[in-house]
PAMIMI-174010 format. One record per residue (C-alpha): x, y, z; residue number from 1. Coordinates in steps of 0.1 Angstrom, whole numbers, plus 5000, padded with zeros to 4 digits. Layout:
N
@x=X y=Y z=Z i=NUM .
...
END
This chain:
350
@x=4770 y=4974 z=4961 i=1 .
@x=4753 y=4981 z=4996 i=2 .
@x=4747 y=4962 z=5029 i=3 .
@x=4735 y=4974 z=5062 i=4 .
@x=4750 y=5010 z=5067 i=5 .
@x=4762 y=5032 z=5101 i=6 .
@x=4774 y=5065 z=5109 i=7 .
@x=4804 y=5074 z=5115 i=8 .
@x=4820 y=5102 z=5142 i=9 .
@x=4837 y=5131 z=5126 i=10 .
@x=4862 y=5129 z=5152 i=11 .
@x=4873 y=5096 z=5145 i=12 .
@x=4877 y=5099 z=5103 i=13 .
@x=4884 y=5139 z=5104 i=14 .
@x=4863 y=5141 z=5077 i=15 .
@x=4829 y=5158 z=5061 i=16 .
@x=4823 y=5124 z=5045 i=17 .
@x=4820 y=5105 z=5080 i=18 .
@x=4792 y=5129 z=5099 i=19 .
@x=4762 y=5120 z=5102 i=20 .
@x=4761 y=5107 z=5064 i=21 .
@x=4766 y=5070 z=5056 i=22 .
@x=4804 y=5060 z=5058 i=23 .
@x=4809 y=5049 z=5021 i=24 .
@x=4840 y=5026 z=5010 i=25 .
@x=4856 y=5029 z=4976 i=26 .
@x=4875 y=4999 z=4964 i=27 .
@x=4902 y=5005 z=4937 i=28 .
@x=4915 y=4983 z=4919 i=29 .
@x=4940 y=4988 z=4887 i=30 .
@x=4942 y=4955 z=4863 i=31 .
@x=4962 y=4948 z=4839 i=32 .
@x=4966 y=4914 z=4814 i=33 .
@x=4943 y=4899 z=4847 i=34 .
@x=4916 y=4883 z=4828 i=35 .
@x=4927 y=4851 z=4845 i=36 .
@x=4923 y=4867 z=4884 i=37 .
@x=4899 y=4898 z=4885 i=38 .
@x=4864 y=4883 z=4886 i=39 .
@x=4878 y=4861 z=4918 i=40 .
@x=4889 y=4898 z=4933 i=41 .
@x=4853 y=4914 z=4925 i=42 .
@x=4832 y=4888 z=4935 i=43 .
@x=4849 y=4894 z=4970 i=44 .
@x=4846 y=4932 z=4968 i=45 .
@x=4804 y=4925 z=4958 i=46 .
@x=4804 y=4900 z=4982 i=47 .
@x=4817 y=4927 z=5014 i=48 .
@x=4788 y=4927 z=5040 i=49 .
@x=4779 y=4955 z=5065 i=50 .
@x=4793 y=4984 z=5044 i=51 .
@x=4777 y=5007 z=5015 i=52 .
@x=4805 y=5006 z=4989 i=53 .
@x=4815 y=5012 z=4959 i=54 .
@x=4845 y=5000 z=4931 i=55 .
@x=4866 y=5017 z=4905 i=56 .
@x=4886 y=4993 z=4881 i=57 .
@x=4908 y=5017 z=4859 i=58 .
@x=4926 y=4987 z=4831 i=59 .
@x=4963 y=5003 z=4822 i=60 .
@x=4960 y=4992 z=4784 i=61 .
@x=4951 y=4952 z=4788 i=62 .
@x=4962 y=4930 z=4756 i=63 .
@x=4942 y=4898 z=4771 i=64 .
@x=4907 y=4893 z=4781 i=65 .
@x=4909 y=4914 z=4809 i=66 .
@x=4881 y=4939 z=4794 i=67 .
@x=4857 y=4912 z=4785 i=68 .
@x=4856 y=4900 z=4821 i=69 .
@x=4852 y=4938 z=4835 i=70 .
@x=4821 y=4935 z=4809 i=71 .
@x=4807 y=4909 z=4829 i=72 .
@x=4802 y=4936 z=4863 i=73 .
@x=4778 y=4967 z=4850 i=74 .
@x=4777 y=4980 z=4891 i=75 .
@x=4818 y=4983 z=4887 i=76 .
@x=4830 y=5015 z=4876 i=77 .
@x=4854 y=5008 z=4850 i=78 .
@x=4877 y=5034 z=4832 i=79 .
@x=4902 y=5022 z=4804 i=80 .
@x=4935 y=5032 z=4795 i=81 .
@x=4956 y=5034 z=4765 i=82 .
@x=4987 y=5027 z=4782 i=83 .
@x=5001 y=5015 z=4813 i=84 .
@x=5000 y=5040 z=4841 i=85 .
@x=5018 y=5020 z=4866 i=86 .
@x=5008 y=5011 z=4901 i=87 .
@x=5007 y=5045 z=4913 i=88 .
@x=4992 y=5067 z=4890 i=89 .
@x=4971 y=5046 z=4879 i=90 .
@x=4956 y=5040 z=4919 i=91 .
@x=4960 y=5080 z=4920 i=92 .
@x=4938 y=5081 z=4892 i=93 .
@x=4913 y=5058 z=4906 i=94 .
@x=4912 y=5073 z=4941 i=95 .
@x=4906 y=5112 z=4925 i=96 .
@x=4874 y=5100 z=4910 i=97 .
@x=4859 y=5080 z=4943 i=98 .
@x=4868 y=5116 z=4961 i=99 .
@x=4847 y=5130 z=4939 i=100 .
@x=4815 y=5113 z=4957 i=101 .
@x=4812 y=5135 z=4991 i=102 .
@x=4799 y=5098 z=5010 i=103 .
@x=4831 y=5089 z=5008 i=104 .
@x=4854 y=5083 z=5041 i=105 .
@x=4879 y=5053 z=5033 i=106 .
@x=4892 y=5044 z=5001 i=107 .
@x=4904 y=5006 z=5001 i=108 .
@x=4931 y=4996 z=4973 i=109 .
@x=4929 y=4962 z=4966 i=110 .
@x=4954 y=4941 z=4940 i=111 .
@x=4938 y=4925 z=4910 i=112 .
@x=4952 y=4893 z=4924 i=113 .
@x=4941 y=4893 z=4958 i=114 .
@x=4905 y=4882 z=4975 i=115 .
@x=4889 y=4899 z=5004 i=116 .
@x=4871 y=4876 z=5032 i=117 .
@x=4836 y=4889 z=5034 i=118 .
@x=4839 y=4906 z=5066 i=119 .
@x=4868 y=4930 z=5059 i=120 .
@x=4858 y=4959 z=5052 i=121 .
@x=4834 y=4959 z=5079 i=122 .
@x=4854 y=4954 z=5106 i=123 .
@x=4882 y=4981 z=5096 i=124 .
@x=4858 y=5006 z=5091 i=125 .
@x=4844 y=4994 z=5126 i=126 .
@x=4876 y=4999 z=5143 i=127 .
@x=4887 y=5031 z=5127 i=128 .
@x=4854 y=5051 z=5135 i=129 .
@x=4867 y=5044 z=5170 i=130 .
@x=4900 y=5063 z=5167 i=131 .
@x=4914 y=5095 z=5160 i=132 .
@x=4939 y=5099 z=5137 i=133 .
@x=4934 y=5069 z=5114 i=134 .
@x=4959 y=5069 z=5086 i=135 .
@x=4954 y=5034 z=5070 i=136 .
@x=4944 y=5002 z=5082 i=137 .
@x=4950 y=4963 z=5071 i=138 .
@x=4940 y=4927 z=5081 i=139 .
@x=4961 y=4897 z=5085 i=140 .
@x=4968 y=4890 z=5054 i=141 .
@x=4974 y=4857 z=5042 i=142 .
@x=4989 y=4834 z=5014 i=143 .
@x=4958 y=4833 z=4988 i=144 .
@x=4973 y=4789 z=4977 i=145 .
@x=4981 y=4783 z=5020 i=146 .
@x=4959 y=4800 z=5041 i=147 .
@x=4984 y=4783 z=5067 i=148 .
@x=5009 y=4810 z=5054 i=149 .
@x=5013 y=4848 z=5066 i=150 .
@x=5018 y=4870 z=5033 i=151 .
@x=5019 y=4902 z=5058 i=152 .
@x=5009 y=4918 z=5093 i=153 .
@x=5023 y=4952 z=5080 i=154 .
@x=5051 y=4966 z=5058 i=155 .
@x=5081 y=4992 z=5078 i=156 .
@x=5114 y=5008 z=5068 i=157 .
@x=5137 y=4988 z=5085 i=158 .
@x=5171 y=4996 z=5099 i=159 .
@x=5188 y=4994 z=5069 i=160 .
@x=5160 y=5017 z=5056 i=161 .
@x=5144 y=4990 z=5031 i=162 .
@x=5113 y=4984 z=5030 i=163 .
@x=5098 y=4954 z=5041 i=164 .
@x=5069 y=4934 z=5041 i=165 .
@x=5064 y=4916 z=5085 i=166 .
@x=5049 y=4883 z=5088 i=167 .
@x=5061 y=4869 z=5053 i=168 .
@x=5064 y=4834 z=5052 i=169 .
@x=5056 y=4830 z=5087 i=170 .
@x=5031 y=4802 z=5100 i=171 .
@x=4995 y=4815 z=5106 i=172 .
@x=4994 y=4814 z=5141 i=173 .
@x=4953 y=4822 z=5149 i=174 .
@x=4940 y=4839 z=5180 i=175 .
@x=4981 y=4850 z=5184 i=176 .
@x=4971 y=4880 z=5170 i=177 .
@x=4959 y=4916 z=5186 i=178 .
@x=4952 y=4950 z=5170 i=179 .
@x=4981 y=4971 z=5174 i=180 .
@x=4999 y=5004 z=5154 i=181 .
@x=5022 y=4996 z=5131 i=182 .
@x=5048 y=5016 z=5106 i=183 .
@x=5022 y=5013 z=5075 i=184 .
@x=5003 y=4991 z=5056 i=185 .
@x=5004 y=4967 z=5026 i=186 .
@x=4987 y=4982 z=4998 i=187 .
@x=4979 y=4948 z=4984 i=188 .
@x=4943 y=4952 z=5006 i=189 .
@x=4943 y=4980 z=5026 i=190 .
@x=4925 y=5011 z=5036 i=191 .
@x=4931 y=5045 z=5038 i=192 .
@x=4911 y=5077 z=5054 i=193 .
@x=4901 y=5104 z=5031 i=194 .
@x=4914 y=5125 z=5057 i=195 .
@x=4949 y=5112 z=5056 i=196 .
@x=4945 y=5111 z=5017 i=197 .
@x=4937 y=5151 z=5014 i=198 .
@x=4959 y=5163 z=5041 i=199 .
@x=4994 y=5139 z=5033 i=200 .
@x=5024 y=5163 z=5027 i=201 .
@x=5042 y=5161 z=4993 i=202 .
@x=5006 y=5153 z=4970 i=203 .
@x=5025 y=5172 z=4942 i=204 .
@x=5033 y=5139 z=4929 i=205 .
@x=4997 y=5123 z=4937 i=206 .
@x=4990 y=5104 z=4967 i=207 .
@x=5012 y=5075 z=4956 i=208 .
@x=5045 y=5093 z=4941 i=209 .
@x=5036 y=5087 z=4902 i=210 .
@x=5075 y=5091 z=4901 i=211 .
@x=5076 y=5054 z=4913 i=212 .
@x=5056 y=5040 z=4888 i=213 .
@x=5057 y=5009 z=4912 i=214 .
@x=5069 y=4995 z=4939 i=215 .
@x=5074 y=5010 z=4971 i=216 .
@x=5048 y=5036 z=4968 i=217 .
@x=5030 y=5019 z=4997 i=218 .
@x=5061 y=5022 z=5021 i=219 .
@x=5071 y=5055 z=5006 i=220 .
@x=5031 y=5068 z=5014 i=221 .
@x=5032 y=5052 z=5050 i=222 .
@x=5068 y=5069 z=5059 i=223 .
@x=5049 y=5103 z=5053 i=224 .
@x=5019 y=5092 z=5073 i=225 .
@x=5042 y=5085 z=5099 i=226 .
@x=5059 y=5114 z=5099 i=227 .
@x=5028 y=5136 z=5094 i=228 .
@x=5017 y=5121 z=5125 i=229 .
@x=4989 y=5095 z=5114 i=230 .
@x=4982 y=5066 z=5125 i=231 .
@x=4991 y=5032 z=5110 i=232 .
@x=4966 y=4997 z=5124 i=233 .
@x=4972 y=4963 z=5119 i=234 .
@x=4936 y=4946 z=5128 i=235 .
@x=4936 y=4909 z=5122 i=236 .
@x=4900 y=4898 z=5124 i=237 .
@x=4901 y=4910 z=5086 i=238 .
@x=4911 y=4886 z=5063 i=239 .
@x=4925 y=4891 z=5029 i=240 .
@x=4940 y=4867 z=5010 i=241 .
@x=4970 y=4874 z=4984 i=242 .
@x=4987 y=4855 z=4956 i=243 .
@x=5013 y=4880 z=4952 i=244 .
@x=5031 y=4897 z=4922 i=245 .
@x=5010 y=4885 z=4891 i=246 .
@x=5013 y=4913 z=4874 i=247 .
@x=5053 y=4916 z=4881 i=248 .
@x=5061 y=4884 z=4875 i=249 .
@x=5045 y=4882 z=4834 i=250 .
@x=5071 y=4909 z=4830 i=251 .
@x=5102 y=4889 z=4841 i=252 .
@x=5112 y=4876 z=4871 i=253 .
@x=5138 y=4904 z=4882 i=254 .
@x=5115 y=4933 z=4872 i=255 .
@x=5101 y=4942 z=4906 i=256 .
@x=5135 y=4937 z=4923 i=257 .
@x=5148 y=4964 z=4896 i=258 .
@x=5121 y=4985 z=4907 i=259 .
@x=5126 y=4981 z=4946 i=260 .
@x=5163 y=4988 z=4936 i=261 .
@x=5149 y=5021 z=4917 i=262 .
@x=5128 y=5032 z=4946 i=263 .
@x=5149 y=5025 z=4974 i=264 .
@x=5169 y=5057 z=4975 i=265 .
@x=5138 y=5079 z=4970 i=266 .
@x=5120 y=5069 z=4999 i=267 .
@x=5149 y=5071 z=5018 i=268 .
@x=5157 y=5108 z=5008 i=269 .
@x=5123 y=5119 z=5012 i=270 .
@x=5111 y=5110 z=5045 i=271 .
@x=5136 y=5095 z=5068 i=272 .
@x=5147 y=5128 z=5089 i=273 .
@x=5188 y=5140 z=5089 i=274 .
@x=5194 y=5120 z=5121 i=275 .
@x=5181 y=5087 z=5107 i=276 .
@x=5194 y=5090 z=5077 i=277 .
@x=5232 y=5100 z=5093 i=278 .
@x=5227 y=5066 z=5117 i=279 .
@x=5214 y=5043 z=5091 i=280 .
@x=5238 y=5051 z=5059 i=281 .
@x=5264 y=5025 z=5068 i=282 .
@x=5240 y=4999 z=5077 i=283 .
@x=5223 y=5009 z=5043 i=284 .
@x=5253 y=4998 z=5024 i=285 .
@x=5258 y=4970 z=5042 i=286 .
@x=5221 y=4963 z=5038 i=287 .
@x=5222 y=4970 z=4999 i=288 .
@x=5255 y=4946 z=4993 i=289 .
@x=5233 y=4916 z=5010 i=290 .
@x=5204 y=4924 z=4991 i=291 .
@x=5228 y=4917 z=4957 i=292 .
@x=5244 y=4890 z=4974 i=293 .
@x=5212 y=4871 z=4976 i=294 .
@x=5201 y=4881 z=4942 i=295 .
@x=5230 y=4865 z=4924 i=296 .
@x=5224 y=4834 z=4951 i=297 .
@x=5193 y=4832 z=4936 i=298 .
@x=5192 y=4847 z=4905 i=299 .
@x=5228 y=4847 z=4888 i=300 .
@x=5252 y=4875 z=4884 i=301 .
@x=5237 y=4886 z=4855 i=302 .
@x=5205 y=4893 z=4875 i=303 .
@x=5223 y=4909 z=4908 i=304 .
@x=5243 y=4933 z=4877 i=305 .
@x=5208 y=4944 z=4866 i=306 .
@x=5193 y=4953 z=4899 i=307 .
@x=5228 y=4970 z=4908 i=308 .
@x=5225 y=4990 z=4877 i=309 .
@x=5186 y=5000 z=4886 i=310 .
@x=5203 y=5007 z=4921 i=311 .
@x=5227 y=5033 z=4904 i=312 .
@x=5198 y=5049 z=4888 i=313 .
@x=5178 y=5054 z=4919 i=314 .
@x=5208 y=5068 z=4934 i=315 .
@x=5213 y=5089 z=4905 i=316 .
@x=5171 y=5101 z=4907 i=317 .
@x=5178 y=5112 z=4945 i=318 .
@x=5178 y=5149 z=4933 i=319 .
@x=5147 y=5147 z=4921 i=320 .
@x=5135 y=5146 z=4954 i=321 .
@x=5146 y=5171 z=4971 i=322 .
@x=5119 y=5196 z=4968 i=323 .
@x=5093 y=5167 z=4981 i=324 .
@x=5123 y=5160 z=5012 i=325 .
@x=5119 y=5196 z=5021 i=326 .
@x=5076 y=5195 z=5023 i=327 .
@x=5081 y=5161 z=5041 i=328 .
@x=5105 y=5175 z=5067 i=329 .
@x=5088 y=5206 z=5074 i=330 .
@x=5055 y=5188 z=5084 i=331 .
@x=5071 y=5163 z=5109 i=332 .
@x=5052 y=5157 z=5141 i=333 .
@x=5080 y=5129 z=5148 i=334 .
@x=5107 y=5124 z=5167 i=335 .
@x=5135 y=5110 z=5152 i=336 .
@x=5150 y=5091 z=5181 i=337 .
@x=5113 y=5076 z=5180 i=338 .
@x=5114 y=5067 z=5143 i=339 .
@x=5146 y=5052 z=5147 i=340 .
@x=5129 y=5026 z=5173 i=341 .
@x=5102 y=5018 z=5151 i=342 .
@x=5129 y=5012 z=5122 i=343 .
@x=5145 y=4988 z=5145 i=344 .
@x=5116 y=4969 z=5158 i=345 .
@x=5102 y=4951 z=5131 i=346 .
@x=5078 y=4985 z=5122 i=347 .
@x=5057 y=4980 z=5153 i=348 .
@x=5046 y=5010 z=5178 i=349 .
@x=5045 y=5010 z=5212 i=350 .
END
């Protein structure tokens, strides 16, 4: 795939890739059992103007007709698994073999269920060539069945230190919206630098912590961006549109809640620094006993005891991470008092 190319100023990507060589864009995208959404996603990623690009499909071990559609798209790298990776090594996977091509300067990740407006790419990469410091970058993003419908602006830690995903559910509100730094980005459809790819702290575990298998790998890969001192852009003249959790929800309904449940503690243990993390345990609690409360509201007990029991589990993982806390904490170009602000202001700086 290619379109009319640019340059792009070392200074501005902090990379080789983005000299005085074309700017290239590497889509990833991981599928799996998403015969029924994919081609809609590629046709968007083929259909990106003003950017030389390229896209990586890796399937994690597809029992439907996935495969046969990926047949259909010969310019699409495709690599095929034998089991499921997961969300995050699976992308880890994917974004080691785009790095491999030196054009490289921004890899986009981009869900299987989730459809790019033809400008996108375009005018991210157009607004982080004009920075220093770029971390990652997404659009407005909006529902993918009601465009009237905000799926997300950004995702934070908030002050309960869970993630969360800003603008869901809210009324699209156009021309209400301005380019601004936020805590991180939706990985959903969003872009990241190569230079905040090679140089994140903690890669032991791959760029997204492969220890997460998914969910919150986004929020746990924009907390060390944060604190590594990259920067995080919401820029909402690109559009993406998102129709959320396919993949999650033909496992069960309360599997990515487990998960969230899983990861929670991890992300908490591994970035947030000793002074946020003594401010924010009892609102934690407090935050974790609503989050079960409005499980079984919704759910049932039976669900709420599940995603308590992942909770446990996650609790129980929290040594794992304590050689990836001490990498984190000895990079940070944060101040805590600072992050603490951000936490408590809906993930938006300045």
């Amino acid at each position: 795939m290619s379109g009319t190319t640019d340059t792009c100023g070392t200074e501005a990507c902090g990379t080789e890739a983005c000299g005085t060589e074309t700017c290239r864009v590497a889509f990833c995208v991981v599928t799996w059992n998403n015969a029924d959404v994919i081609a809609e996603c590629l046709d968007s990623l083929l259909a990106q103007t003003g950017v030389d690009a390229s896209i990586y499909v890796l399937d994690n071990a597809s029992t439907d007709a996935t495969l046969d559609v990926l047949a259909r798209y010969p310019s699409v790298h495709v690599g095929r698994s034998s089991v499921n990776n997961g969300f995050a090594r699976g992308n880890n996977l994917l974004i080691r073999q785009a790095l491999r091509d030196p054009a490289v300067g921004y890899v986009a990740l981009v869900n299987s269920d989730a459809v790019l407006d033809p400008g996108w790419t375009a005018e991210l990469v157009r607004f982080a060539r004009s920075r220093p410091r770029v971390g990652c970058l997404q659009g407005l993003t909006l529902d993918y069945f009601n465009h009237a419908i905000v799926d997300s602006t950004h995702i934070f830690a908030n002050g309960y230190l869970q993630g969360q995903q800003a603008g869901h559910g809210d009324p699209n509100r156009p021309g209400s919206y301005y380019a601004r730094k936020v805590f991180g980005v939706n990985a959903a459809a969003a872009m990241y630098s190569r230079a905040m790819i090679e140089r994140l702290p903690d890669r032991r575990h791959g760029f997204f912590d492969e220890r997460f298998y998914m969910y919150y790998e986004d929020v746990d890969v924009c907390f060390r961006a944060l604190v590594a001192g990259w920067d995080a852009w919401f820029v909402p003249t690109a559009l993406a549109y998102h129709m959320g959790s396919v993949s999650a929800k033909k496992r069960g309904s309360v599997f990515s809640l487990r998960m969230v449940a899983r990861n929670q503690p991890a992300v908490a243990i591994k970035n947030a620094p000793a002074q946020v993390l003594a401010r924010t345990m009892l609102p934690a609690v407090v935050g974790e006993a609503r989050f079960l409360r409005d499980i079984a509201r919704e759910y049932g007990t039976r669900a709420a005891a599940q995603v308590f029991g992942s909770l446990l589990v996650g609790l129980a993982r929290m040594p794992l991470y304590v050689g990836s806390r001490l990498r984190v904490q000895a990079g940070r170009r944060i101040d805590p008092e600072y992050l603490l602000r951000i936490m408590h202001h809906d993930g938006l700086l300045g």
